[in-house]
C-alpha positions as CSV (number, residue, x, y, z in Angstrom):
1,X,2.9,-1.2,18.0
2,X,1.6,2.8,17.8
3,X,-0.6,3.8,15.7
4,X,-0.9,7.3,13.8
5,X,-3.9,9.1,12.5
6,X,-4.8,9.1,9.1
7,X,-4.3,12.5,8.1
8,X,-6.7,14.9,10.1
9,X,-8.9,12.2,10.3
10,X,-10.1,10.3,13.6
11,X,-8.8,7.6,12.2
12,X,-5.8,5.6,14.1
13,X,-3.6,3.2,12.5
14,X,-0.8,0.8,13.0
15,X,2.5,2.7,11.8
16,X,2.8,-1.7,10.1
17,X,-0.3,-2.9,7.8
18,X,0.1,-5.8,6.1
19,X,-1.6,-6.0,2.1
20,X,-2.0,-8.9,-0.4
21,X,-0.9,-7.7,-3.7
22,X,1.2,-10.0,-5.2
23,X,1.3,-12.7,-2.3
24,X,-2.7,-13.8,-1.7
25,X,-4.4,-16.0,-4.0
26,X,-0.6,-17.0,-5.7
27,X,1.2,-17.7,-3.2
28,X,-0.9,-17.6,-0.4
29,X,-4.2,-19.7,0.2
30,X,-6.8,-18.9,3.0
31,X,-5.8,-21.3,5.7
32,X,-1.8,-19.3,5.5
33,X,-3.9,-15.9,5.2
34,X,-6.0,-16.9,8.7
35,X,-2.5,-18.3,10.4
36,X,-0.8,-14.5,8.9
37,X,-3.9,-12.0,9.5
38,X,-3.8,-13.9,13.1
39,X,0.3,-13.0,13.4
40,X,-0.8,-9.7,12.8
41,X,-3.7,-8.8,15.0
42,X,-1.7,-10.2,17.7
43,X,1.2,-7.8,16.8
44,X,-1.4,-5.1,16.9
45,X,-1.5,-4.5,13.4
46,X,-5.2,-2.9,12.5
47,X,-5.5,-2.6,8.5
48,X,-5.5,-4.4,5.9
49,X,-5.4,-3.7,2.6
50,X,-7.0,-5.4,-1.2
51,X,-7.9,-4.3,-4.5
52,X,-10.7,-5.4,-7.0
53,X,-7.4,-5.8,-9.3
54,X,-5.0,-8.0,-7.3
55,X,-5.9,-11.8,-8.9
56,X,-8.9,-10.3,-10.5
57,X,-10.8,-10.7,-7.1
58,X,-9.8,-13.5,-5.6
59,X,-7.3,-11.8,-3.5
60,X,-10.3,-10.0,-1.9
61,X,-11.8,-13.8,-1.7
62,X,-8.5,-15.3,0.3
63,X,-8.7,-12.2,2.7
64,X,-12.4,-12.5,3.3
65,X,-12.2,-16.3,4.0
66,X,-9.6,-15.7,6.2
67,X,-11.0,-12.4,8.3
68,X,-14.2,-14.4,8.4
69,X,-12.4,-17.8,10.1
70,X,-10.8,-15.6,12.4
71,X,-14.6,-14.8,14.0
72,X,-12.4,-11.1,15.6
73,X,-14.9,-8.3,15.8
74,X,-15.6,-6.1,12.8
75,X,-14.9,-3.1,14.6
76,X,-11.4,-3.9,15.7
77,X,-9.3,-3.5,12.6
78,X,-9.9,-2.2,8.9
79,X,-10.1,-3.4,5.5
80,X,-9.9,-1.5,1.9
81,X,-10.5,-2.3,-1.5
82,X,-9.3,-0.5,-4.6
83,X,-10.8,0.3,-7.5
84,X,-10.2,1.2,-11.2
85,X,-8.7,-1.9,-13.3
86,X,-11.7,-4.1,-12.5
87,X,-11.8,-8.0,-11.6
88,X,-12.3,-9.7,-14.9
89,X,-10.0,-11.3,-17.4
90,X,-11.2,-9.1,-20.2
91,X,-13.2,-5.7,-18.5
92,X,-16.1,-4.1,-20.2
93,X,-16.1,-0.4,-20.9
94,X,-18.3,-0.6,-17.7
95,X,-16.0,-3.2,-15.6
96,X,-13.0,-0.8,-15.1
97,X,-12.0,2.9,-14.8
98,X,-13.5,5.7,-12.3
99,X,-17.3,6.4,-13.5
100,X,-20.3,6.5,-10.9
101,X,-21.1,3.0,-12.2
102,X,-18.0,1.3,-11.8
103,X,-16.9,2.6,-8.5
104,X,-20.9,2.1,-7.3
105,X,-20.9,-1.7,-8.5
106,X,-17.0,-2.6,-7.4
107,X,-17.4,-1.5,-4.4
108,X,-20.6,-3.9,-3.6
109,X,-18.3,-6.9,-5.3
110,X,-15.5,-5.8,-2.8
111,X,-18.1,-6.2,0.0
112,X,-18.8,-9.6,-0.9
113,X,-15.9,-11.1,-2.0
114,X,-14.4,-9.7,1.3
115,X,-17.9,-10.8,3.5
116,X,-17.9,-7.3,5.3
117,X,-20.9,-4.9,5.6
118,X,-18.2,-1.9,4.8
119,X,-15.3,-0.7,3.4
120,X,-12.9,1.3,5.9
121,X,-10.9,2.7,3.4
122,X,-11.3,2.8,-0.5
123,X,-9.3,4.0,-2.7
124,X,-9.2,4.9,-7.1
125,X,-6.5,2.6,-7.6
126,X,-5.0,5.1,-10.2
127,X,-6.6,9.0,-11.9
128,X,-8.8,7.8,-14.8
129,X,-8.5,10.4,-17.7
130,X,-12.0,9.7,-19.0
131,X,-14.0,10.6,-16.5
132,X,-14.4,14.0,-14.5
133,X,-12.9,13.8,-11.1
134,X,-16.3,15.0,-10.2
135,X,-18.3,12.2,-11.1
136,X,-15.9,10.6,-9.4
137,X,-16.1,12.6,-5.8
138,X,-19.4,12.5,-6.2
139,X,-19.5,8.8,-6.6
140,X,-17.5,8.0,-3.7
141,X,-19.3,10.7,-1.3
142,X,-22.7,8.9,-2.2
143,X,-21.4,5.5,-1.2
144,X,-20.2,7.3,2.2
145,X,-23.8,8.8,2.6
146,X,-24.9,5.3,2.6
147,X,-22.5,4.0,4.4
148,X,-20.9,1.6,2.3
149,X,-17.2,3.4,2.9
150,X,-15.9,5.1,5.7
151,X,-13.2,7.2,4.0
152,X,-11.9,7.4,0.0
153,X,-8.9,8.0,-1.0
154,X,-6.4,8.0,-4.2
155,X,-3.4,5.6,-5.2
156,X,-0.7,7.0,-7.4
157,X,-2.5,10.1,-8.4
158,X,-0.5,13.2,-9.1
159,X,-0.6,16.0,-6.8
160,X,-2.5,18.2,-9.3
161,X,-5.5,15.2,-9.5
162,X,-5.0,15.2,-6.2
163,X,-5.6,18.7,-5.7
164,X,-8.3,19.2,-7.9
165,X,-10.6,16.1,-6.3
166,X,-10.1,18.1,-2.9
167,X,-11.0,21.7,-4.3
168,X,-14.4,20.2,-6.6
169,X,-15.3,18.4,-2.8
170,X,-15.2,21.7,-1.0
171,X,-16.4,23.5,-3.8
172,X,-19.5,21.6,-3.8
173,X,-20.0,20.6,0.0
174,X,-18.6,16.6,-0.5
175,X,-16.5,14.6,1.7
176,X,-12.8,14.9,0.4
177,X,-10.6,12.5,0.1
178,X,-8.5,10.9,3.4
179,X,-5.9,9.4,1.9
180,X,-3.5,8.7,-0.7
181,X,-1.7,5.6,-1.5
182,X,1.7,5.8,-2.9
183,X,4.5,3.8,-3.4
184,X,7.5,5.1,-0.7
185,X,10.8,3.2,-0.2
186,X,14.4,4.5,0.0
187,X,14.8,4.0,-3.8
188,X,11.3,6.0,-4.6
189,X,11.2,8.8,-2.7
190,X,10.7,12.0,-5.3
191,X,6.6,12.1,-5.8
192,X,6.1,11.6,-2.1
193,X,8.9,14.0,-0.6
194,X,8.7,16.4,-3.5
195,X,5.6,16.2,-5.2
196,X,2.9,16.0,-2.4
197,X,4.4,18.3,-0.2
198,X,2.0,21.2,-1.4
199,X,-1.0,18.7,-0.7
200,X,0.7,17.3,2.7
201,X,0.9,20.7,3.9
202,X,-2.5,22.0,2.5
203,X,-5.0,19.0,2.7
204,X,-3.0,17.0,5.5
205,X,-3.8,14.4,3.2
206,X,-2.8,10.6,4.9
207,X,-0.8,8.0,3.6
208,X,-0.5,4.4,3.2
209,X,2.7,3.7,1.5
210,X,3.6,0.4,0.0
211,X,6.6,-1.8,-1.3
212,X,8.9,0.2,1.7
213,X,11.4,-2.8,-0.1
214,X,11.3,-1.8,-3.6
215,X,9.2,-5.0,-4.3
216,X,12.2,-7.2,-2.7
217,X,15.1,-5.2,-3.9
218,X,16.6,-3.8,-0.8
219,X,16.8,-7.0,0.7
220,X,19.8,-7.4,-1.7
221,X,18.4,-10.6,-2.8
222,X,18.7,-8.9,-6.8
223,X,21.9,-8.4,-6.9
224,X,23.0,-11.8,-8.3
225,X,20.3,-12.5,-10.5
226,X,16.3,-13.5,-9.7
227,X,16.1,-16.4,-7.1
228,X,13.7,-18.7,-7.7
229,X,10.6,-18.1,-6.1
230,X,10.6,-14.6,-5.6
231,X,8.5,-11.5,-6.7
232,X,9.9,-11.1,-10.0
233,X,10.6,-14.6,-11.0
234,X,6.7,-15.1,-10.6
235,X,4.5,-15.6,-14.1
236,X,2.9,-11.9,-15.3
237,X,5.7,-9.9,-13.3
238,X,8.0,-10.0,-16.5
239,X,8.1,-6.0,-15.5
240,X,9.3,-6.0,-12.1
241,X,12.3,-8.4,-13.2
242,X,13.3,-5.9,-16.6
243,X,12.6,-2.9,-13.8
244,X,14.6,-5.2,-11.2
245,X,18.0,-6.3,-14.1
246,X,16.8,-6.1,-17.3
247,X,17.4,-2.3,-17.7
248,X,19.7,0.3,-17.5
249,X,17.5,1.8,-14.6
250,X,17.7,-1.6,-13.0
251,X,21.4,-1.8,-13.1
252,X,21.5,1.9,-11.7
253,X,19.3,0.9,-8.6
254,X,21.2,-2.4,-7.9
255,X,24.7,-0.3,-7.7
256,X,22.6,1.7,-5.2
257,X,21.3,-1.5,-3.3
258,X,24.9,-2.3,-2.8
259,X,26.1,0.3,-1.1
260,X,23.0,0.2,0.9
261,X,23.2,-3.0,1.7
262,X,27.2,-2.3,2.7
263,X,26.1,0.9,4.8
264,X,22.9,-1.9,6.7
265,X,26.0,-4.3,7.1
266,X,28.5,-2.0,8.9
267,X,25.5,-0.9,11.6
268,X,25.1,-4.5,12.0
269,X,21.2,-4.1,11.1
270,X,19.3,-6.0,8.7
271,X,18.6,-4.6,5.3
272,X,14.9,-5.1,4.8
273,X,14.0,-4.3,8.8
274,X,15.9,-1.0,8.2
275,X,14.5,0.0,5.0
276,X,11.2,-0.6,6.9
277,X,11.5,1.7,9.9
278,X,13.5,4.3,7.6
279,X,9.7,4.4,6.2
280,X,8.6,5.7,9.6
281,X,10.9,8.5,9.7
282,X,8.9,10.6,7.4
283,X,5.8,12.0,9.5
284,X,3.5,11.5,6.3
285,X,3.3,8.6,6.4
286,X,0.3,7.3,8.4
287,X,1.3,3.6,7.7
288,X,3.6,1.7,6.1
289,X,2.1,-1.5,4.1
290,X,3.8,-4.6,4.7
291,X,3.9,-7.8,2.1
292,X,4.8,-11.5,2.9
293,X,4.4,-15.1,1.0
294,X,5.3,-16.5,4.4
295,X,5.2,-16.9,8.6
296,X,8.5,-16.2,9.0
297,X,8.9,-13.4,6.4
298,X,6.0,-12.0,8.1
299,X,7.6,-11.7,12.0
300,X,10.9,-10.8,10.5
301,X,9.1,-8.0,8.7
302,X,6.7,-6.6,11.6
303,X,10.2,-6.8,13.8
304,X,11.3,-4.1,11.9
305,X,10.2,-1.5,14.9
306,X,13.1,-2.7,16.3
307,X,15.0,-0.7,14.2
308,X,13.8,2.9,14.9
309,X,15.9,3.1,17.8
310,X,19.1,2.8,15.4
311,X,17.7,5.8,13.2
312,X,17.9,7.8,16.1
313,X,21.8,8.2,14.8
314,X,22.2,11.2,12.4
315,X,25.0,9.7,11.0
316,X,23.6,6.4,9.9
317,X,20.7,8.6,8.2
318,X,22.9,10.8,6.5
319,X,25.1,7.8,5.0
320,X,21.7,6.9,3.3
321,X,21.2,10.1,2.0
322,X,24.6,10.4,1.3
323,X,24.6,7.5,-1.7
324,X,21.8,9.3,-3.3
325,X,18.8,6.9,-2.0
């Protein structure tokens, strides 16, 4: 495993990070979380990453549990929450968004659900419209002051939020954010190659990328339908399976999943390891966040390393580009 710094942080790590959305909580309880979190730390995997919103909380819970069974020391690996969409069923004006209250009182549930003294890394799960990204920088540099966070960051803001959070924070002597948190895969590429280029090359901004498989789809496992058991069969993700088939955008990305899937075949490498590593290719990205229901998906997935030596062949990167992914 290497490790790259987040942004011009100090901060180092793992290029593979492993998350819960989705997975823990649903899928996953805490005795598979302590068996996976220990599959990771032994890969040399460092973060991990949770949000107030995944299982309204209880995905914080599992991960907590299962980092406290473990009994490794605190300061060897990270943890983040998120927040913005809140933990309950049916949020208060005051259980959700970006205000100083909210991100002040989420961040101490975080810290208990999770049993940590700190957050590493937190991030505003999304821009929220209704309050002044200044209460919001403020916000987040008080909870820094006390030492609550180490770093804050965004999650699928646009560059212009983006941009206007970093220019209030020097404008007013506060800690800036780290990090961003996009989505990055070889299907979704446009915001993060395109769009945050400006803020990459001004703010050397960090990254920690998720769904580098297009929640499952470059695994080719879509193209005949939605297997049971997987991502977008599961109850409440009625909009990754329209997104997925049920859609003329969906169709349009399966008929580029198959020749992606033909291209992984002729190289003789395996589709969802290669769309991994392909991931790492773009010096952006600080890490890449990996998601798994089980063991086995898990190894397969941190093996993807393996698979950066095959990138090193101009031609098998061009064929990608070459089918418009």
């Amino acid at each position: 495993m290497k490790y790259r710094k987040l942004g011009k942080s100090g901060l180092k790590l793992s290029e593979l990070s492993f998350g819960s959305w989705v997975t823990f909580n649903k899928q996953v309880d805490s005795k598979l979380a302590e068996q996976m979190f220990g599959t990771c730390l032994d890969a040399g995997v460092n973060f991990f990453d949770n949000a107030e919103g995944y299982e309204r909380g209880m995905s914080e819970v599992v991960m907590g549990q299962a980092l406290k069974s473990l009994d490794k020391s605190r300061d060897s690996y990270c943890v983040s929450s998120k927040v913005f969409f809140g933990s309950h069923d049916n949020p208060t004006p005051t259980q959700m968004g970006l205000s100083r209250k909210h991100v002040t009182e989420a961040c101490h549930q975080a810290l208990q659900r999770l049993q940590v003294d700190y957050l590493d890394l937190y991030f505003c799960h999304r821009a929220d419209p209704e309050t002044p990204i200044g209460e919001t920088v403020w916000a987040m540099h008080n909870l820094i002051t006390q030492g609550k966070i180490l770093y804050w960051g965004t999650s699928e803001w646009t560059a212009q939020e983006i941009d206007k959070a970093y220019k209030f924070a020097a404008e007013n002597n506060l800690t800036p954010p780290t990090m961003e948190q996009p989505q990055y895969n070889l299907l979704d590429r446009k915001r993060f190659e395109v769009e945050y280029d400006p803020i990459f090359k001004e703010h050397m901004m960090g990254t920690t990328t998720w769904s580098p498989l297009a929640s499952g789809a470059l695994t080719g496992k879509y193209l005949k339908g939605i297997p049971d058991g997987s991502r977008a069969s599961l109850e409440g993700y009625e909009w990754l399976k329209k997104g997925m088939i049920d859609s003329d955008r969906g169709q349009d990305r399966m008929k580029r999943v198959a020749s992606y899937i033909k291209i992984a075949e002729d190289y003789n490498l395996s589709p969802s390891k290669l769309a991994i590593a392909w991931c790492l290719l773009n010096q952006n990205v600080s890490t890449v966040i990996l998601g798994a229901s089980n063991i086995e998906q898990l190894k397969d997935n941190l093996s993807s390393l393996d698979c950066l030596e095959a990138l090193e062949d101009k031609n098998l990167v061009k064929s990608l580009g070459d089918i418009g992914l």
